[in-house]
Phi, psi and omega in degrees: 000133182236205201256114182334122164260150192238104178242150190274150196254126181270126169352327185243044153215043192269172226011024151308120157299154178306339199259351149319319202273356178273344188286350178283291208294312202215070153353289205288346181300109180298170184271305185300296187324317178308308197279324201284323176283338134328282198284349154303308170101359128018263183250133201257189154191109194069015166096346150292147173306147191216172172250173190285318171256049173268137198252136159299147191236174099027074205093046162266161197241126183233139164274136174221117183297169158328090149288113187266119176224127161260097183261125158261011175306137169261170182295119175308127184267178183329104180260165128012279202289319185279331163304310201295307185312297176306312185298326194293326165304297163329285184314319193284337177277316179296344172240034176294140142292298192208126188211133160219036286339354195225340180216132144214193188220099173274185170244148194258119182303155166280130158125348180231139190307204162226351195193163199255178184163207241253147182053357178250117173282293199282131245163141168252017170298300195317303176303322176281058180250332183312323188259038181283144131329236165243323156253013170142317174224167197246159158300125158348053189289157202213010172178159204234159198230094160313140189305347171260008186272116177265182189141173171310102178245130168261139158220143192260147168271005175198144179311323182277302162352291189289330176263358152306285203290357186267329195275331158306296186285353180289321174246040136073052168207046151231228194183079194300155185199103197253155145238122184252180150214144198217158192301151150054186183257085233265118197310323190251151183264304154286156170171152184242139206255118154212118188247184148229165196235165183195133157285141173295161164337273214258053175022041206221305160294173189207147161223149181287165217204151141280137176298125203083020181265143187296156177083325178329157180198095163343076172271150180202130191245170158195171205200146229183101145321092195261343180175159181223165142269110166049227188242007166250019185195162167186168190225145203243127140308146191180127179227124156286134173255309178250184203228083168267148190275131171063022181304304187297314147327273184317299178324316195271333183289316180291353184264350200119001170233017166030114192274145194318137164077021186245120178302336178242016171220356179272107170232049163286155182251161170072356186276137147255155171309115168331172175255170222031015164266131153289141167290024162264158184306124198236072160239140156217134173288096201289303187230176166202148159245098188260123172269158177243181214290321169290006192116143183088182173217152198248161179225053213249127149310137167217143171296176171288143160287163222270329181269017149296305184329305215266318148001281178299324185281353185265355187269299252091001195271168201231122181275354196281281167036266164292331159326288187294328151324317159297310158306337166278332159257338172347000000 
């Protein structure tokens, strides 16, 4: 038996119904019990009576009277699914970037999805299930990575967070930083790219589209030349201006350079791969600038993936290169 409490509704958890919010709070709590204390008036909020089903708002004060609970659950044992947790955790703190309490960033391996869909088992919607809490919830996504685009994932650890950061990228003030590489040399070393794009018939793909063709959606890039090999490569800066599936993919298949290793836009004929480049996708989301929720701004990097990695050292490219380009427009 403990002592009457008066405890506060935390910001992510306003519009909860009351009686989630007690299953959050005090697991072991029967339901028939909940409801007796309710209709008693027991538990209050701002000092009033509330129903089972009254949603809560952000700072309210709930009374919560003595409550006697009997849990005999024993501690769950060693499942699969819980080991599967544990690993899954491992991987993403081994590939963490940046964390605070309300955000963190990872760097997203190439090859792995960000969401689950037709054949993908593995996710990192999914992984971030390691990180549910106590009440309930899990982190967040807020913004999406094609699976073979390795790279910078903001994910919000909280509802208010993930709807801060959904609302920075929807009205476009936050600041994308992509490196590609891509076939042949692109004749102006800068330039802003703007089509509009449609998914194709067979949804798997985007096609550039006319403006007022249905579905169409305005994209729109731009891109900075940082180094070439001779005339048969060259490696690019590139920024989304809007946020489209496969934009910078297409942007780059439509000027003439295709970026190296994309399995659905690269259709030169005749070409082959330098010796030592892999046949994966060679985009990486290098950087993001972000405000962040509390104030401030987050500012997070992600190295090159090892087979870019292995790429630049077969060129020749140099990353401070572009490092100072990038520094030079902030």
């Amino acid at each position: 038996m403990s002592d009457v409490k008066t405890l506060t509704v935390d910001r992510d958890e306003a519009g909860m119904r009351i009686d989630r919010w007690f299953k959050l709070h005090f697991p072991g709590l029967g339901f028939g019990h909940l409801q007796k204390l309710l209709r008693s008036g027991q538990i209050r909020v701002n000092g009033g009576r509330v129903k089972t089903s009254t949603r809560l708002a952000a700072g309210q004060s709930v009374r919560v009277p003595p409550i006697q609970i009997t849990d005999k659950r024993q501690p769950a044992p060693q499942t699969p699914a819980t080991m599967r947790d544990r690993r899954d955790e491992d991987v993403l703190m081994a590939n963490m970037l940046y964390q605070d309490e309300t955000v963190f960033v990872l760097n997203k391996p190439a090859g792995l999805a960000v969401q689950g869909g037709s054949g993908v088992n593995r996710h990192v919607d999914g992984m971030l299930e390691a990180f549910r809490d106590r009440k309930g919830s899990k982190p967040r996504l807020v913004h999406r990575l094609d699976r073979d685009t390795a790279g910078v994932l903001v994910i919000a650890k909280t509802r208010s967070a993930a709807a801060f950061l959904g609302k920075a990228f929807k009205d476009r003030v936050t600041r994308k930083t992509y490196w590609a590489l891509v076939k042949g040399v692109p004749k102006k070393r800068s330039d802003r790219i703007s089509t509009y794009l449609v998914r194709d018939e067979d949804k798997e793909r985007m096609r550039v589209a006319r403006h007022g063709d249905p579905d169409a959606d305005h994209a729109v890039s731009t891109y900075e030349l940082v180094d070439q090999a001779g005339s048969k490569l060259s490696w690019l800066i590139m920024r989304p201006v809007t946020g489209r599936t496969h934009q910078l993919r297409l942007h780059a298949a439509h000027i003439g350079h295709p970026i190296v290793g994309d399995a659905k836009y690269f259709d030169v004929d005749n070409w082959d791969l330098p010796g030592g480049i892999q046949n994966k996708l060679h985009l990486l989301a290098r950087r993001i600038v972000i405000p962040h929720p509390n104030g401030g701004k987050i500012d997070v990097s992600a190295p090159l993936p090892p087979h870019m990695h292995q790429s630049w050292a077969v060129l020749g490219f140099e990353e401070k290169t572009a490092d100072e380009l990038e520094d030079g427009s902030a």
